[in-house]
Every structure is written in structure tokens, then in C-alpha cells.
C-alpha positions in Angstrom: 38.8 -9.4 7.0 41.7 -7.8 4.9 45.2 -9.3 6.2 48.2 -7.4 6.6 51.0 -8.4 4.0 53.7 -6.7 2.6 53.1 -5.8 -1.3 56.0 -5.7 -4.2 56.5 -2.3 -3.6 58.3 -3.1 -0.6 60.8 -5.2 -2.7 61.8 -2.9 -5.6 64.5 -5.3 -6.9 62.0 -8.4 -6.9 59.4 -5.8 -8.5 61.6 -4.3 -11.6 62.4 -8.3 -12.1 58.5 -9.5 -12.1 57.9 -6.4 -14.5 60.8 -7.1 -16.9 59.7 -10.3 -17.2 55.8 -9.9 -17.6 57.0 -7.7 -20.4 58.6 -9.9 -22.4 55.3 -11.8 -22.6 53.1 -8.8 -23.3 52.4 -4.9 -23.0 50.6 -6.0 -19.5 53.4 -4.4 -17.7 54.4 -1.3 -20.1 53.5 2.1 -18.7 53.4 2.4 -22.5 52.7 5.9 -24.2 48.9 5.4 -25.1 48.1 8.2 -22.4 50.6 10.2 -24.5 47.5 10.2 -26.9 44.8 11.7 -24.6 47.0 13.9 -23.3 47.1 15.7 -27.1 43.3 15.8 -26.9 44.0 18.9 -24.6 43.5 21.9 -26.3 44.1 24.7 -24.0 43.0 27.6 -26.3 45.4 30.9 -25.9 47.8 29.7 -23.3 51.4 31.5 -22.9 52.5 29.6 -20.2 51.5 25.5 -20.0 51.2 24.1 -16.5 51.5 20.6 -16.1 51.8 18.8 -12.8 54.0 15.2 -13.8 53.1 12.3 -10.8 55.0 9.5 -10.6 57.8 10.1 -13.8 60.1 7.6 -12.9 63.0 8.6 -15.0 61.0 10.6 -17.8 61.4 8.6 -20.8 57.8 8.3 -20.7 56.9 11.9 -20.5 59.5 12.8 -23.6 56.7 12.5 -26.4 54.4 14.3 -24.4 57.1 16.9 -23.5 57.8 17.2 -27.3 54.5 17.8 -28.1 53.4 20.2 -25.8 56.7 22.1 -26.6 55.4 22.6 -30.0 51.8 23.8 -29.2 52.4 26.2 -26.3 55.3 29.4 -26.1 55.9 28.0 -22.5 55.6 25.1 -20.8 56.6 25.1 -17.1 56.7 21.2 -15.8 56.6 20.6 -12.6 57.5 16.7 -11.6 56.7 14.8 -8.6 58.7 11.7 -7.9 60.0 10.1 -4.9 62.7 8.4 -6.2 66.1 10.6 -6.2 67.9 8.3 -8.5 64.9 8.0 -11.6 64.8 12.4 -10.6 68.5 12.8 -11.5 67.8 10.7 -14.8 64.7 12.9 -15.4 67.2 16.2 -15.0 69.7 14.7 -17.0 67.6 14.0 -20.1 65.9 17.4 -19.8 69.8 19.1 -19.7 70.6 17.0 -22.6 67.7 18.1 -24.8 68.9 21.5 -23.2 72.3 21.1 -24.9 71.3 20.5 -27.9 68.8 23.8 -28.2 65.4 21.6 -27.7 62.6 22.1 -25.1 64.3 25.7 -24.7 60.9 26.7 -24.0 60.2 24.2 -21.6 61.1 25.2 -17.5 61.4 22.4 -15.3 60.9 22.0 -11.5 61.8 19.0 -9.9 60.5 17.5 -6.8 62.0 14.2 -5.3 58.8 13.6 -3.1 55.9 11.6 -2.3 52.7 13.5 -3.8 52.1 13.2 -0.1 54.8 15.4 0.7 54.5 18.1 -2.1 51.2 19.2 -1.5 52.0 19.3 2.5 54.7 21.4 1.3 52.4 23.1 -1.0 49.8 24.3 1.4 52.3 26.6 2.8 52.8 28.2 -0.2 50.1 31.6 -1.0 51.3 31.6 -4.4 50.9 27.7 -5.3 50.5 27.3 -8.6 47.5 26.0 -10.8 47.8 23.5 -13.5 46.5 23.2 -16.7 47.3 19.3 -17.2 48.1 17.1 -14.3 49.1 13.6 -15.0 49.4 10.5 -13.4 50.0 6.5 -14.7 49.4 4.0 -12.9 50.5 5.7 -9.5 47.3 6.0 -7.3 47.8 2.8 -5.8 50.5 4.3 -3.7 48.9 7.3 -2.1 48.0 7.1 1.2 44.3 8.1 0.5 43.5 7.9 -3.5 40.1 9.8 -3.8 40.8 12.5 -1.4 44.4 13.1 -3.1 42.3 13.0 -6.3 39.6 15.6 -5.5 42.6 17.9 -4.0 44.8 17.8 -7.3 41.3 18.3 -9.5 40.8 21.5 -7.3 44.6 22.4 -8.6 43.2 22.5 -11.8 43.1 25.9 -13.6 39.1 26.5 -15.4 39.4 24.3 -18.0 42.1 21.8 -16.9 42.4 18.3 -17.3 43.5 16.0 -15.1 44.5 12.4 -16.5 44.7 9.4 -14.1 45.6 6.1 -15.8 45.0 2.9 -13.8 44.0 -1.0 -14.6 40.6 -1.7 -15.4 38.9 -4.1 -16.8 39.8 -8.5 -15.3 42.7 -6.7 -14.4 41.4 -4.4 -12.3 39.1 -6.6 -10.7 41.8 -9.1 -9.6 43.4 -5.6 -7.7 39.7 -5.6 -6.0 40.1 -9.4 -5.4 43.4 -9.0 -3.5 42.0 -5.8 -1.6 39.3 -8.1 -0.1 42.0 -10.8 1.0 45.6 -7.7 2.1 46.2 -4.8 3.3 49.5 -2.8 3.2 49.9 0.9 4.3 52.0 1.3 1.0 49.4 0.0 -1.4 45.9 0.3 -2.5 44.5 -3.0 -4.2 42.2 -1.2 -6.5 40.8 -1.6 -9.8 40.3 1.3 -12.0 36.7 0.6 -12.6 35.9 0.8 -8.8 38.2 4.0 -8.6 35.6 5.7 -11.6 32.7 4.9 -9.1 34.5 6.5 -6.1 35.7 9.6 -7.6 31.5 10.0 -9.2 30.6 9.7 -5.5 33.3 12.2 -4.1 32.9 14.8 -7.1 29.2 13.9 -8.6 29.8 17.7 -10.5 32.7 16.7 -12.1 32.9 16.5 -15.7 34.2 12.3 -15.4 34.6 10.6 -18.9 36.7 6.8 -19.4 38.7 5.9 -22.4 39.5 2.1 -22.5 43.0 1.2 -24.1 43.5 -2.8 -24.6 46.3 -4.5 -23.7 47.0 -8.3 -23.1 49.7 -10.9 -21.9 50.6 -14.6 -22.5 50.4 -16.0 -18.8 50.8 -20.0 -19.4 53.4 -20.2 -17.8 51.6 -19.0 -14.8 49.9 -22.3 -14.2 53.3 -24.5 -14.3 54.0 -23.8 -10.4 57.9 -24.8 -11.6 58.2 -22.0 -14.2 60.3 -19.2 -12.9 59.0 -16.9 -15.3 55.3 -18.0 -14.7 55.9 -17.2 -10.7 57.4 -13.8 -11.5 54.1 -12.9 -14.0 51.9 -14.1 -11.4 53.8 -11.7 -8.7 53.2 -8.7 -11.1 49.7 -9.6 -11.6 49.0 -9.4 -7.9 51.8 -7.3 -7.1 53.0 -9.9 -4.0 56.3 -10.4 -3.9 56.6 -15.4 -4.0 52.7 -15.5 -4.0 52.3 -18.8 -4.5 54.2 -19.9 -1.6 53.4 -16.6 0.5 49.7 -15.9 0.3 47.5 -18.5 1.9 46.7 -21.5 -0.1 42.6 -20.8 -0.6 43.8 -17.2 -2.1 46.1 -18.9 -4.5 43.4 -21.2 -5.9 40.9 -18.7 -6.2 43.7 -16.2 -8.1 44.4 -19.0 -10.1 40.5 -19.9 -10.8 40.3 -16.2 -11.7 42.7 -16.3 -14.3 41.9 -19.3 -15.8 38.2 -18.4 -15.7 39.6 -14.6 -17.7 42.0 -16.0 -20.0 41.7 -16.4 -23.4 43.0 -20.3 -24.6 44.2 -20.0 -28.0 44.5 -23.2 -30.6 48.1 -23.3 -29.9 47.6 -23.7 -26.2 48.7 -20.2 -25.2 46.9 -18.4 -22.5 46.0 -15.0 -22.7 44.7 -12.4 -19.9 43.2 -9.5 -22.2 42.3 -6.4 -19.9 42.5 -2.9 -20.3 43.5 0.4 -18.8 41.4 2.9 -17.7 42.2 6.2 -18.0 40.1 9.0 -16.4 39.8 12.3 -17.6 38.5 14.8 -15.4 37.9 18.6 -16.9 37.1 21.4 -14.3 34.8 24.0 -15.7 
């Protein structure tokens, strides 16, 4: 039976540390731009007006290529964004002025939300007039809704015929350690689970749904992850299980078997360097 226990996201300073660091020893932690490149597999036909629903922005400097791009293809883009951090929203607005100033993304109409996705589509069912999206977007986010499949299959019904909704998450050894810490915690603010067992809930909530899964590699040197000493090998091993001291706050037998795991994953090269090699999964759903 799953045990209570209070994930990183509780500790945001401890959790931005964990990431910086896991980043310096690989693209592991990058919300990196390769969803940038399925987003421009979207072709939308004649479209005067782009929707696009933005979940989970932090600050926006991730959704500027995509911004760019979809500036260029469409005569109007109206971008709606959905993040529950005030702070990374006022960032978000303050980029999109700037570009403002400087006559780009004049064709571009924000609106900015600083909610849970929770809270916007409460908010959203009061409105008659709620609008439908053409792209809807989210990375590496699901893990923080309250219910992930049934906010899922009521954003793909927010889709516009012909839509796509993108939802990025871990996959691959990655993903499965998410599933190995779901078996072990439970926190009301976070779902441990993998991406690949996410793509076999959504096919049993929406069997009619047009599902397809793009696998983007990425990798990280975690050595130091098996020197209990090493700072930065604690502060990888956090990220990777997204538990804020876990080697000296999760019960011994789910230490060794999290460390068994990665061992058991990782890729030993001749110069003694350990590598977990995973991948995202990123799920595109079309409504047609």
C-alpha cells in the first residue's frame, strides 16, 4: 500500500536546485524545445484565427519558438495561457509586451490565466461562449492535476475538428521509475506516472481517439548518484524521483531498489561514467 509523502513540488526552492543541477549533467531535466518540433507538424489548413490553449508556461521562454512560428503561418493567433504561478505569468506578459514594443507577434492576442488548469476549466464551465482550441499544449505538467485522464479527455473535447492536443511526459526507464514510486507514495499534489502507462490509460478512456507516440531521446550522467556523499549525486537522485533528501527520507528497502533500478538502467561507459538514457513521450491526440 501506497504511503503518504510529501513530493518536490512541495519544496519549489529544493526542486529548481535538484533541476539546475541534474541539468548540468544532461538534458534529463530540460523542458527542452523538441515538442516545438511536433507542434509545426500541425497544419491547420485555412485558419484566420489560431487557438492555442498554453498549460503549464512557466515563464514562456519555452513557448517563444513556437509563438514565432505560429505567428508566421496564421493571420491570428489568440494564446490563451494557463499557469498557476503569478510570478513566471508576469514574466510571460512581460516578454510578450517586449516583443510587442518592438512591432513582433502584432498578430498574436494573449490571455493570461494565473490558475491551476483545475481552476480554469471550473471557471470555464460557466462560460456559454468558451472557446475551442485548435492546438492545446502541455509539457511535462500532468503529473500535477488532480485527475490526469479525466482532465485529458475534457481538454481533447476542447478541441476544435481537427485539433491537436500535445501532452509531453517521461517515458521510457524514466517513466517506469515514476510507476515504481507510485507503487511505494502518494501525494495529493502529484501523480507518479510514467508516460508509457499514461498512453494505455488515455486508449482505455478514449479507444476512438486518433492516439499516435513520438519518442524523443534524452540522457544524463548520474554517477554521482551512487556516492551517498556527493551533493550533486543526492540532488540528481531527488529529480529523478521528484522527493525532496530521498536517500535519507524514503524508507531504506525503497532506496535500494531505486538504486538497483538505476544501476540495472544505466549505461557504464569505458570511462566509468554512468548514464540513464530514457526518453520522452509525447502524445498527440487529433479529434476528427
Amino acid at each position: 500500500m501506497a504511503t503518504e509523502l510529501k513530493s518536490l513540488v512541495h519544496f519549489p526552492e529544493h526542486y529548481a536546485l535538484s533541476r539546475k543541477v541534474t541539468t548540468q549533467y544532461g538534458r534529463l531535466a530540460n523542458r527542452n524545445n523538441q515538442f516545438f518540433e511536433t507542434i509545426q507538424t500541425y497544419e491547420g489548413g485555412q485558419i484566420n484565427t489560431l487557438c492555442v490553449l498554453a498549460i503549464g508556461t512557466g515563464m514562456g521562454s519555452f513557448d517563444k519558438p513556437v509563438i514565432d512560428d505560429l505567428s508566421l503561418k496564421f493571420p491570428m493567433v489568440h494564446y490563451v495561457v494557463i499557469e498557476p504561478d503569478e510570478e513566471d505569468v508576469q514574466q510571460f506578459q512581460d516578454i510578450a509586451n517586449s516583443k510587442h514594443s518592438r512591432g513582433e507577434w502584432d498578430n498574436v492576442v494573449f490571455e493570461f490565466h494565473a490558475k491551476t488548469v483545475k481552476e480554469y476549466l471550473e471557471s470555464r464551465d460557466k462560460d456559454e461562449n468558451a472557446t475551442l482550441f485548435h492546438i492545446i499544449h502541455m509539457v511535462q505538467v500532468v503529473y500535477y492535476f488532480d485527475e490526469p485522464v479525466t482532465t485529458i479527455a475534457t481538454l481533447f473535447d476542447m478541441l476544435e475538428y481537427g485539433g491537436m492536443l500535445l501532452n509531453v511526459m517521461v517515458g521510457a526507464s524514466y517513466g517506469q521509475l515514476f510507476d515504481k514510486m507510485g507503487k511505494h507514495f502518494t501525494d495529493p499534489k502529484m501523480n507518479f506516472i510514467g508516460g508509457d502507462t499514461m498512453v494505455e490509460q488515455i486508449k482505455n478512456r478514449l479507444p476512438t481517439a486518433n492516439l499516435s507516440v513520438i519518442k524523443k531521446p534524452k540522457a544524463c550522467e548520474i554517477s554521482e548518484c551512487f556516492k551517498p556523499t556527493s551533493k550533486d549525486g543526492n540532488y540528481i537522485l531527488d529529480f529523478l524521483t521528484h522527493v525532496a533528501n530521498f536517500r535519507t527520507s524514503a524508507p531504506r528497502c525503497v532506496v535500494d531498489e531505486v538504486m538497483s533500478f538505476l544501476k540495472d538502467e544505466g549505461d557504464l561507459q569505458r570511462n566509468g561514467e554512468v548514464y540513464f538514457k530514457t526518453d520522452d513521450c509525447h502524445m498527440i491526440m487529433y479529434k476528427h
